[in-house]
N, C-alpha and C positions, 0 to 999 in steps of 0.2 A: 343473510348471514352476518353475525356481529363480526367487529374488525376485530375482537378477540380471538374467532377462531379463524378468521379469514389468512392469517400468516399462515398458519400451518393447516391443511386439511389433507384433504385425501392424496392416494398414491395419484402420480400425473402416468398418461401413458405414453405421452412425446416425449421424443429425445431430451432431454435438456439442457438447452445450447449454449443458455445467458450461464447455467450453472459451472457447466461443463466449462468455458469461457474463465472463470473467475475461479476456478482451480487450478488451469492452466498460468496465470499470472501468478495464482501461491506457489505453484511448482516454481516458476523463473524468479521470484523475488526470494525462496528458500537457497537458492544458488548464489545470490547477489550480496551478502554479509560479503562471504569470502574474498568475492571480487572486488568489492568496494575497496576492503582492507589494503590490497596488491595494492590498485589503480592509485589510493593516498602514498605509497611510497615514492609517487612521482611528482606529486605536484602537491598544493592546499587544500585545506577543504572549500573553500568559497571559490576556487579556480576549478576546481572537479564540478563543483557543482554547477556553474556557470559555462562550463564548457559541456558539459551535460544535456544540459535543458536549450542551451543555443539550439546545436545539433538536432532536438527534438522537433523545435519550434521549423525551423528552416526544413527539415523533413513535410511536415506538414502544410507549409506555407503555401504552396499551390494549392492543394487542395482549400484550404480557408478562404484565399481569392475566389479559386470556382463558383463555390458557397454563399460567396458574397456577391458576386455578382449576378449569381440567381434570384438574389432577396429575400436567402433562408437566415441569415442573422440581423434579423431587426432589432433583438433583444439581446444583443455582443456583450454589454456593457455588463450583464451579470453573471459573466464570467469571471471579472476581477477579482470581486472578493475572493470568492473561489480559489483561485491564482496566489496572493498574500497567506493565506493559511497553506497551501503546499509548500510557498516559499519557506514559513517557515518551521513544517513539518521536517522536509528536508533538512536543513541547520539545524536543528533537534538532532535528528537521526544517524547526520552523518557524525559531527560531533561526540555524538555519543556513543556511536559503533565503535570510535577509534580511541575511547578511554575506558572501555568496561570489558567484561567478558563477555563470548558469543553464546551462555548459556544465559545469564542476567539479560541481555539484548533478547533474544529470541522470547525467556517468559515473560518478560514486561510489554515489550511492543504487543502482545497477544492481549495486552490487558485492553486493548483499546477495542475487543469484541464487546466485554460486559459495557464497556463507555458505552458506546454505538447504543446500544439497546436503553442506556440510563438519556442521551441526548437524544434518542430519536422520542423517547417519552416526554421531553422538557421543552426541546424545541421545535420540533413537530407536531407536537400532537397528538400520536399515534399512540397506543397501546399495543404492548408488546404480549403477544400469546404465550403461554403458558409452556408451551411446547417447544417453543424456541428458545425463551428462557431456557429451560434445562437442557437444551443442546448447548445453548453457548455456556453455561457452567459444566458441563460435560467436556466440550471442549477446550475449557480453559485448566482443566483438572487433566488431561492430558497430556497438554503441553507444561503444563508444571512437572508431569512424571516424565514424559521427554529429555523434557531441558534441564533437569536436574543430577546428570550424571557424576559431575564433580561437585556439586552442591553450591546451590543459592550463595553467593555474599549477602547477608539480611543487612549488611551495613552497607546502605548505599554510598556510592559515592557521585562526584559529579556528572562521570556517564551516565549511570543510572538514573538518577533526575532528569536529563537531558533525554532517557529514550519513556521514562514516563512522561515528560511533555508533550514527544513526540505522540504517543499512542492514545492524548489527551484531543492533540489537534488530528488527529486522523479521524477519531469520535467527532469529531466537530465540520470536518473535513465533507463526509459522505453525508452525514446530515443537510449541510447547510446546500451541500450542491444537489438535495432531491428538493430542498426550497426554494434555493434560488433560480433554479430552472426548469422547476414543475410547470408545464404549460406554456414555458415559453419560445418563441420561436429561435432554435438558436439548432446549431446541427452540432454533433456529438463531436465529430472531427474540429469542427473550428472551436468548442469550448474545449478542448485537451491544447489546441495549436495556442491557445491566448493563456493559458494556464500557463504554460511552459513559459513563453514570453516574457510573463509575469516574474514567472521566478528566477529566469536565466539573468531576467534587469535587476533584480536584488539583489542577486550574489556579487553581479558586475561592479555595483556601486559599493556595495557593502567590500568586496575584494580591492577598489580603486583608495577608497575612505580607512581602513585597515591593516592591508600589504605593504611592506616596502616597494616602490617603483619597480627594482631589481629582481624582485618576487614574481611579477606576474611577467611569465614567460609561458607557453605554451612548450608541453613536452616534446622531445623529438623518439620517446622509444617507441619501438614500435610495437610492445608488448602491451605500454598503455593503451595505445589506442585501439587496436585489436579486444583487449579489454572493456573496453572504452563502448565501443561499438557494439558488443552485446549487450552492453545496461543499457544502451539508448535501445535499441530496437525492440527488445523482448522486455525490461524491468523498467522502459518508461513511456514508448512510444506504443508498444501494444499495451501493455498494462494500466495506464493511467485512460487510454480510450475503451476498454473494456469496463475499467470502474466506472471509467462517467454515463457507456452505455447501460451499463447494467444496474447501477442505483436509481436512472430513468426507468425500469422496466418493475422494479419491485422494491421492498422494504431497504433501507439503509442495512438493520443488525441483519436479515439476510445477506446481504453483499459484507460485511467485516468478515461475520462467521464463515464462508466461504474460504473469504483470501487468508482470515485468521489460521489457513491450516498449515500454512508457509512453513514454520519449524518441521513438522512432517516429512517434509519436501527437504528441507534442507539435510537433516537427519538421513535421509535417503540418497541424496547426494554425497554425505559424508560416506557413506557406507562404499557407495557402489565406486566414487571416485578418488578417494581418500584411504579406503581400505582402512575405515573405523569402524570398531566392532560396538554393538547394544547391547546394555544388560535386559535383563527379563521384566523391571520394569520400564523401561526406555522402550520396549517393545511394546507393552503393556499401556504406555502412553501415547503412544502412535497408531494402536487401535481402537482408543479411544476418540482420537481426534479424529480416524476414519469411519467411524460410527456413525461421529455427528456430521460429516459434511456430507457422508451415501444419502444417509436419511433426510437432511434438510435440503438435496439435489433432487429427491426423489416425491417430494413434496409440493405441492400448488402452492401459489402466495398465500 
């Protein structure tokens, strides 16, 4: 079978768990705009972020030891890079949630499906099937009719630039981590536990070298941290070990277009939790992006 048609072929008849997995993280990250939003009215963004990814890394930290001491991470070390491009996916994203609009944030971050597919062809090697191609332009034509309820700003501004970075380095992101640890010995938990690591130390330095002294306090409310506490465990510590498993198991633009459905989710959450209504394209674009994720679920690599 050529790897042109080996992305997408026939219907699978197993459950499909990796699929199933990486819509459940679009569900939790479609929820997380809002929260983000709150959790900044208490503290920085490089202090959020860093208290963030600490939290993650130290959740995970046993288990990394275990890992290690069995002699399942011989090959640790190519986790880093990895680690430096989330760090500064995060700084993109958060940044940029907190100066733009939640409909400009949701269609642009989504741009980072068609990337995925243009860097998994550049820096991979891969070619991208035909089939998937027009799911992920299916699905990016969705979430433009989604997310377009108050209408596009076509004039970006600095947000905006900032969540195209981000959905530049997220392209670059699942790519580079189905290269840098194709075949290598390293376990899925300990390369999520060093990622975090990695970016928790950047924002620390970056927050020490930036912040007034006076600035960097940890919160006392208790509504951050409760806050707080559902982005670490569902939108980063399941999320980000789902991504790294699941970009191991099949294509990079498979895994984007999956988690790309995230506005969907959120849109649904606006609805059910928010008690905001959709117009009849809003709906119309929300079955579109449900189109493409059944069908590309439903599908063998």
């Amino acid at each position: 079978m050529t790897s042109a048609a080996s992305s997408l072929s026939r219907p699978s008849t197993k459950l499909p768990l990796t699929e199933c997995l990486l819509l459940l993280v679009a569900l939790f990250w479609g929820t997380s705009y809002g929260l983000t939003k709150s959790a900044l009215v208490f503290t920085s963004v490089l202090l959020f972020i860093a208290i963030r990814f600490s939290m993650t890394f130290l959740c995970l930290l046993p288990l990394a030891i275990r890992d290690f001491r069995r002699g399942l991470n011989q090959d640790w070390l190519s986790a880093l890079p990895t680690g430096l491009i989330l760090a500064a996916i995060f700084l993109c994203e958060v940044l940029g949630v907190s100066q733009t609009s939640a409909s400009n944030a949701a269609f642009l971050i989504s741009l980072s499906v068609i990337m995925t597919a243009f860097a998994e062809l550049t820096i991979n090697k891969k070619r991208i099937s035909s089939a998937l191609l027009g799911l992920t332009l299916c699905s990016l034509v969705g979430v433009l009719l989604l997310t377009n309820n108050k209408g596009l700003n076509l004039a970006l501004n600095t947000g905006d630039y900032l969540i195209l970075a981000a959905a530049s380095l997220r392209a670059l992101m699942v790519t580079s981590t189905k290269r840098f640890t194709e075949g290598k010995q390293l376990t899925t938990t300990t390369l999520t536990a060093l990622q975090s690591l990695v970016v928790a130390i950047c924002a620390i330095l970056a927050a020490i070298f930036y912040l007034p002294t006076s600035a960097i306090t940890l919160p006392t409310k208790l509504e951050f941290w409760l806050t707080l506490s559902y982005l670490v465990l569902f939108c980063t510590l399941f999320a980000f070990f789902v991504q790294n498993y699941a970009v191991r198991k099949t294509s990079p633009t498979r895994v984007a277009l999956l988690m790309g459905s995230e506005p969907l989710f959120g849109a649904l959450f606006a609805m059910v939790w928010l008690q905001e209504s959709l117009t009849a394209l809003q709906f119309l674009g929300g079955g579109l992006i449900l189109l493409s994720v059944i069908t590309t679920s439903m599908r063998e690599n």
